[in-house]
LUMVEXDO-152838 format. One line per field, with one value per residue (C-alpha): x, y, z; residue in one letter; residue number from 0. Coordinates in pm, 1 decimal, always signed. Each point is the difference from the previous one (the first is absolute). Example, Ala and Ser with C-alpha at 12.3 -4.5 7.8 and 13.67 -1.06 7.14 Angstrom:
east [+1230.0, +137.0] .
north [-450.0, +344.0] .
up [+780.0, -66.0] .
residu [A, S] .
num [0, 1] .
! end
This chain:
east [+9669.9, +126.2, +194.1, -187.9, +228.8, -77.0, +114.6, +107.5, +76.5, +6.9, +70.3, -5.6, +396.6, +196.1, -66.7, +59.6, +344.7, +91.7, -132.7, -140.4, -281.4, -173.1, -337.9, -162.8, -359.7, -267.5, +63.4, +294.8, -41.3, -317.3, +263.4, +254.8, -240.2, -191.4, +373.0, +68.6, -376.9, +178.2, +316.2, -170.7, -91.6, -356.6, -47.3, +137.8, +117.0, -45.5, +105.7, -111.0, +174.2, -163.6, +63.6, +326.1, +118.2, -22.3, -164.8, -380.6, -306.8, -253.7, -300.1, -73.5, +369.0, -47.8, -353.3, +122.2, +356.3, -226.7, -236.2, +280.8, +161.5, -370.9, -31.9, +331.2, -43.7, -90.4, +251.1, -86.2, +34.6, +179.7, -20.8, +279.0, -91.9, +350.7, +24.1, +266.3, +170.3, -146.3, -360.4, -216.5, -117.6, -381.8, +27.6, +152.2, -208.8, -298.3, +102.8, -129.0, -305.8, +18.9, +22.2, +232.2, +62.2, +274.1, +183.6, +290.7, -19.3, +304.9, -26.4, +282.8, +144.7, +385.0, +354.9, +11.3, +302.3, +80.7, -427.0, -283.8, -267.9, -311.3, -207.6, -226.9, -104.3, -353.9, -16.5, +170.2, -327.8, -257.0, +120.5, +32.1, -403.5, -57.7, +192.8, -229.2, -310.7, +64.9, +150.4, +366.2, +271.9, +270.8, +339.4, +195.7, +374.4, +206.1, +319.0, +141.4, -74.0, -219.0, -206.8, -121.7, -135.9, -175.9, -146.4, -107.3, -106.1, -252.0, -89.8, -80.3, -183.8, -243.3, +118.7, +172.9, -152.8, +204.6, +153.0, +272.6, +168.1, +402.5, +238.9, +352.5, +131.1, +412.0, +245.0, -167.4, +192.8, -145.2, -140.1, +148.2, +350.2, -67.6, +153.5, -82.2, +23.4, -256.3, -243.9, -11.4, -25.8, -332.9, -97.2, +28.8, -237.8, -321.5, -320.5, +29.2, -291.2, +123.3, +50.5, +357.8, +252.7, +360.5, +41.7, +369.4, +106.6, +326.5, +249.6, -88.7, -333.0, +71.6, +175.8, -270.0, -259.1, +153.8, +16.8, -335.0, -138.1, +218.7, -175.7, -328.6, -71.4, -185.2, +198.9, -42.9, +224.3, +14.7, +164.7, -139.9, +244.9, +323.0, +93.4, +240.9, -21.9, +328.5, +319.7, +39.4, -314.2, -283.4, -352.4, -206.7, -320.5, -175.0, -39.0, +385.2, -5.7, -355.5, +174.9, +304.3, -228.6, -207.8, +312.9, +132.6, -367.5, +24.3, +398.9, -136.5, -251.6, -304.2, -287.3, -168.8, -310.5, -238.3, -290.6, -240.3, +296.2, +103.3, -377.3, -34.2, +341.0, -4.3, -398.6, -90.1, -359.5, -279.9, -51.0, -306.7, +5.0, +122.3, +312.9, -1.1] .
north [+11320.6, +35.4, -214.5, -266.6, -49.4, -379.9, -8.5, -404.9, +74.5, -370.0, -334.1, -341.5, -31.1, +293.6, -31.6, +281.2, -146.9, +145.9, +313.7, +93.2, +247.4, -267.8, -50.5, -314.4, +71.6, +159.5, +318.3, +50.8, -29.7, +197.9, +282.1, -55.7, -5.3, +313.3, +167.9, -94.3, +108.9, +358.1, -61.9, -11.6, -372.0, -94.3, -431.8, -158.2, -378.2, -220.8, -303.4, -142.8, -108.2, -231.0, +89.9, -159.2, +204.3, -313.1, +11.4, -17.1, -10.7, -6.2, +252.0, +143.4, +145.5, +142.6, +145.8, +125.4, +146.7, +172.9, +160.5, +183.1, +84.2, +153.7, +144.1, +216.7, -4.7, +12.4, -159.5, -276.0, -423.2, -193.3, -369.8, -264.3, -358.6, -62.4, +50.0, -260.1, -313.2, -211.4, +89.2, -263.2, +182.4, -83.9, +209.0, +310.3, +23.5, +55.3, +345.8, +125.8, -71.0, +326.6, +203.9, +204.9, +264.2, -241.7, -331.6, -136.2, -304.0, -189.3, -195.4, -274.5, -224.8, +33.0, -37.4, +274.3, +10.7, -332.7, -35.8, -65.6, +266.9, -233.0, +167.7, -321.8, +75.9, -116.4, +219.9, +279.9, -43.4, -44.0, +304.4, +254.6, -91.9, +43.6, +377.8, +76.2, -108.2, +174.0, +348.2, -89.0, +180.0, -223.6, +88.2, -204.6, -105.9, -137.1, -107.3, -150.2, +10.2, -297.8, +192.7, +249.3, -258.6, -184.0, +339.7, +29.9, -335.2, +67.7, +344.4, -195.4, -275.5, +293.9, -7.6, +319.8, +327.7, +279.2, +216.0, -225.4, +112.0, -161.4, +0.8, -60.4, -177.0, -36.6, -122.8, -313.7, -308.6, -225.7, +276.0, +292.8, +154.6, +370.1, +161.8, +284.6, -220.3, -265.5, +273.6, +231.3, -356.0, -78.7, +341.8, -23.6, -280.1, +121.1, +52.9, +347.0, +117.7, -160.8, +156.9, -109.7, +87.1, -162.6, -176.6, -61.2, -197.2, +119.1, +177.4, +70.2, +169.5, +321.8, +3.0, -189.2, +161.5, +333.7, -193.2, -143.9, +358.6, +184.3, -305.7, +148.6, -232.0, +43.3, -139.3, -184.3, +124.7, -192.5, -238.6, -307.0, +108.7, +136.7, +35.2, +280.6, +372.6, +7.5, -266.7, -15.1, +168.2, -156.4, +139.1, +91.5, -91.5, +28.8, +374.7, +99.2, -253.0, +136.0, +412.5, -134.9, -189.4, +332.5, +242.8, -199.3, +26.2, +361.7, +56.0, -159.3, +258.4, -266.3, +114.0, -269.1, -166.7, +73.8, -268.2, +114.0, -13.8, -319.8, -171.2, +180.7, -131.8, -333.9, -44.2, -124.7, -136.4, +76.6, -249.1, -67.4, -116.9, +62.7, +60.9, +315.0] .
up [+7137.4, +373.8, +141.8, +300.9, +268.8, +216.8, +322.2, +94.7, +384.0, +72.2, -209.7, +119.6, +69.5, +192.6, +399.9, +258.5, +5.8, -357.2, +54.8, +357.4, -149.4, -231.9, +63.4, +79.7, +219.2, -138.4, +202.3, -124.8, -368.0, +28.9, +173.3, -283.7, -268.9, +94.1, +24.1, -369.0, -137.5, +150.3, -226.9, -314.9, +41.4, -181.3, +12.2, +342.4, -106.6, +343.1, +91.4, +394.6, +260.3, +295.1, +355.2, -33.7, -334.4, -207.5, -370.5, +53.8, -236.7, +337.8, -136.9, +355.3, -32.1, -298.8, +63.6, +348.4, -252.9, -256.0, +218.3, +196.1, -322.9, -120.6, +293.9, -11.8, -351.6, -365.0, -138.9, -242.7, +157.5, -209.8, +156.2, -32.9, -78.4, -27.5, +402.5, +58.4, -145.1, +271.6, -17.1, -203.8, -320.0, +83.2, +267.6, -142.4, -250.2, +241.1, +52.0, -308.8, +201.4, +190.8, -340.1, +19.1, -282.5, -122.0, +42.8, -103.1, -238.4, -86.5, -252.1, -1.1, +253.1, +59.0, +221.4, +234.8, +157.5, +179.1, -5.9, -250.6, -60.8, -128.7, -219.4, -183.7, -344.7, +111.9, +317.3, -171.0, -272.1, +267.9, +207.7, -326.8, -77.7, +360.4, +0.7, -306.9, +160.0, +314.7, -228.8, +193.2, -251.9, -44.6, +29.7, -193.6, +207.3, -328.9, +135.4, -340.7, -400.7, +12.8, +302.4, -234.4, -299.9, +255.3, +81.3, -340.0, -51.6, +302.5, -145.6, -344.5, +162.8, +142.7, +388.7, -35.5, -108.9, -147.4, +100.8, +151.8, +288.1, +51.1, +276.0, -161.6, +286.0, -53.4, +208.0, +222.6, -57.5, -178.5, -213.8, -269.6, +128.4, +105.1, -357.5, -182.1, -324.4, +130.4, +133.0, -314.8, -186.8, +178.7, -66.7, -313.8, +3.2, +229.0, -206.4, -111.5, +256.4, +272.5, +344.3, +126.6, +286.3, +124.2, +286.3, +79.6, +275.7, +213.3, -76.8, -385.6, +93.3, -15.1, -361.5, -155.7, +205.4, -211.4, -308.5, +70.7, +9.0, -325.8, -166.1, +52.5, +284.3, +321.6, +310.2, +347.5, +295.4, +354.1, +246.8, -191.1, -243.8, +159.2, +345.1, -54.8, -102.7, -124.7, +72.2, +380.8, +78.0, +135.5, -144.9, +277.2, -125.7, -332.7, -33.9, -45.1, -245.5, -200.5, +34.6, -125.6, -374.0, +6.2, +14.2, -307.5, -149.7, +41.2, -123.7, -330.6, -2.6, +26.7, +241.0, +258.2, -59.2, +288.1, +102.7, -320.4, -205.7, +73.2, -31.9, -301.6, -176.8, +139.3, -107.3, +364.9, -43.4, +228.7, +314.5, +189.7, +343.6, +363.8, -37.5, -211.4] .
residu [X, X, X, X, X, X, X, X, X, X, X, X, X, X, X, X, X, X, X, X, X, X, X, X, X, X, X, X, X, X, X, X, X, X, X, X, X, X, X, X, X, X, X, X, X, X, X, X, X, X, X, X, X, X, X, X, X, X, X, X, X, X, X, X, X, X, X, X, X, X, X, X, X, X, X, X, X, X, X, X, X, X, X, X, X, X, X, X, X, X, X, X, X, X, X, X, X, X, X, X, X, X, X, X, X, X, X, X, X, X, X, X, X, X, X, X, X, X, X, X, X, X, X, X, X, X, X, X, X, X, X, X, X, X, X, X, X, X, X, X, X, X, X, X, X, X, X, X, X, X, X, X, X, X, X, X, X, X, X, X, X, X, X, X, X, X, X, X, X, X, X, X, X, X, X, X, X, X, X, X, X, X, X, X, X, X, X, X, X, X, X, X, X, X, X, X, X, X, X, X, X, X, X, X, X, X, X, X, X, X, X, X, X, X, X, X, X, X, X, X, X, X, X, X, X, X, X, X, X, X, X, X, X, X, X, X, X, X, X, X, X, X, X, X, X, X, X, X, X, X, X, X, X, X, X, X, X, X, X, X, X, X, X, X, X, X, X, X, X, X, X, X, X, X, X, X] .
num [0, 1, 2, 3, 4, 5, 6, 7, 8, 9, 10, 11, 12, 13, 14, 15, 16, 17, 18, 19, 20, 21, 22, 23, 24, 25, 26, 27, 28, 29, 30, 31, 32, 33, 34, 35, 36, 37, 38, 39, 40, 41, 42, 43, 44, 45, 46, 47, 48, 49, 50, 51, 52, 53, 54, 55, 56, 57, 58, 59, 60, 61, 62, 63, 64, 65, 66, 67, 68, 69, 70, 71, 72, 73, 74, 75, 76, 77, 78, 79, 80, 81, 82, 83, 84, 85, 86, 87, 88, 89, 90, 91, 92, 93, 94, 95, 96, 97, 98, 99, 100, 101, 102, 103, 104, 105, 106, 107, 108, 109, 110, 111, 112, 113, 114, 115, 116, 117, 118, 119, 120, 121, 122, 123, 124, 125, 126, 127, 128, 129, 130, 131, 132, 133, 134, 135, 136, 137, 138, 139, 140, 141, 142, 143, 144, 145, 146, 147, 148, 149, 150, 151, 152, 153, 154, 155, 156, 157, 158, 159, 160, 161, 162, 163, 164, 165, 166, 167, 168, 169, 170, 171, 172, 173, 174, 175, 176, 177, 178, 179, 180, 181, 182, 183, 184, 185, 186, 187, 188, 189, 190, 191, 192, 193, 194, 195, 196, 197, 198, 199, 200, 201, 202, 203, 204, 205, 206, 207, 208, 209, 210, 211, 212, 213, 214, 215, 216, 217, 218, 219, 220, 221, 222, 223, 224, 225, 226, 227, 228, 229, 230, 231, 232, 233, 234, 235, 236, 237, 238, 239, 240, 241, 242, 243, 244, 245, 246, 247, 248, 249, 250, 251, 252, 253, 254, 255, 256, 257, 258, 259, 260, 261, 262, 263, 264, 265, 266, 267, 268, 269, 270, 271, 272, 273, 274, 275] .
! end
């Protein structure tokens, strides 16, 4: 198996302010995305920004986002309905509507930070039939133990076909501490066909991205995730950030998946429709 690199060049938090090369239109994560399919990067995770970089779930955005990105592009889309702590859950999960290749689908409601991130049993239920009917994959964000049983619960229930795909998210607050002890833990408790990769947030991301990856794990690389290539040093853009996870593939003598490679392991399912 090769390892599937996901490139996260946005996330619903950081402004230009953090980091002066994050990007928030659609031009510019279209740019940094189509610099990161060069690096080795195969899925492109997006959140959307509205004309005034705040958290938005607006469809024309995200239409006008993934065309630009197809058109410089064939990278695999990879929507967010997380998009941002103050955007109503009924309308994030309408982006599934533009079928993408994948979506995220959290499955629990939770502190984040100093916020709430509202993820409603019954919503969570109504938008996992909806990514089956429309062949969405779902990428499951489990940001604590209990995340993962409800995954499971869902997968039992029918609204969740295997193979299951997991982000390991450590180190929000409110969620798991970014450990090795607490990632190797959940690890140890994926179904053993699952698809999985680490997503640590700040200053722990590169040491459990490496963990994340001598585990046999795939791994997600971006300015959602840190702002800094190393302490002090600003990450200017996505791409240093996707080299940087692919040199570490490659020191641990693991090859990168390419676009086939990464439908084929991650059991994408065919789509009908415009957007493909």
């Amino acid at each position: 198996m090769s390892v599937i690199i996901t490139v996260a060049p946005t996330g619903p938090i950081a402004t230009k302010q953090d980091n002066a090369w994050l990007p928030t239109q659609p031009d510019e994560i279209a740019d940094q995305v189509a610099e990161a399919y060069a690096a080795g990067a195969t899925v492109a995770h997006l959140h959307l920004r509205d004309r005034n970089d705040q958290p938005t779930a607006d469809l024309s955005i995200a239409t006008r986002t993934v065309e630009l990105i197809r058109d410089r592009c064939p990278i695999l889309v990879q929507l967010s309905t997380g998009v941002g702590l103050s955007v109503p859950f009924e309308e994030r999960e309408q982006l599934v509507e533009l079928r993408p290749e994948m979506a995220t689908l959290n499955p629990c409601s939770m502190s984040f930070g100093e916020g709430e991130f509202l993820n409603p049993p019954a919503g969570v239920r109504r938008l996992a039939a909806r990514m089956q009917e429309l062949g969405v994959k779902p990428e499951l964000e489990i940001y604590d133990t209990g995340h993962l049983d409800a995954c499971l619960r869902l997968r039992d229930e029918g609204l969740l076909a295997e193979p299951l795909q997991f982000s390991i998210v450590l180190g929000v607050r409110g969620g798991m501490a970014a450990t090795a002890e607490n990632l190797m833990m959940m690890v140890r408790r994926l179904p053993e066909d699952a698809a999985w990769q680490v997503i640590a947030i700040g200053r722990a991301n590169l040491e459990l991205t490496a963990i994340g990856l001598a585990l046999g794990g795939n791994c997600r690389a971006g300015l959602e995730d840190t702002l800094y290539l190393r302490k002090g040093e600003p990450a200017q853009g996505s791409t240093p950030l996707v080299t940087r996870a692919a040199d570490m593939a490659r020191a641990l003598d693991l090859t990168i998946a390419d676009v086939d490679s990464t439908r084929r392991q991650l059991q994408l399912p065919q789509q009908e429709g415009p957007s493909r």
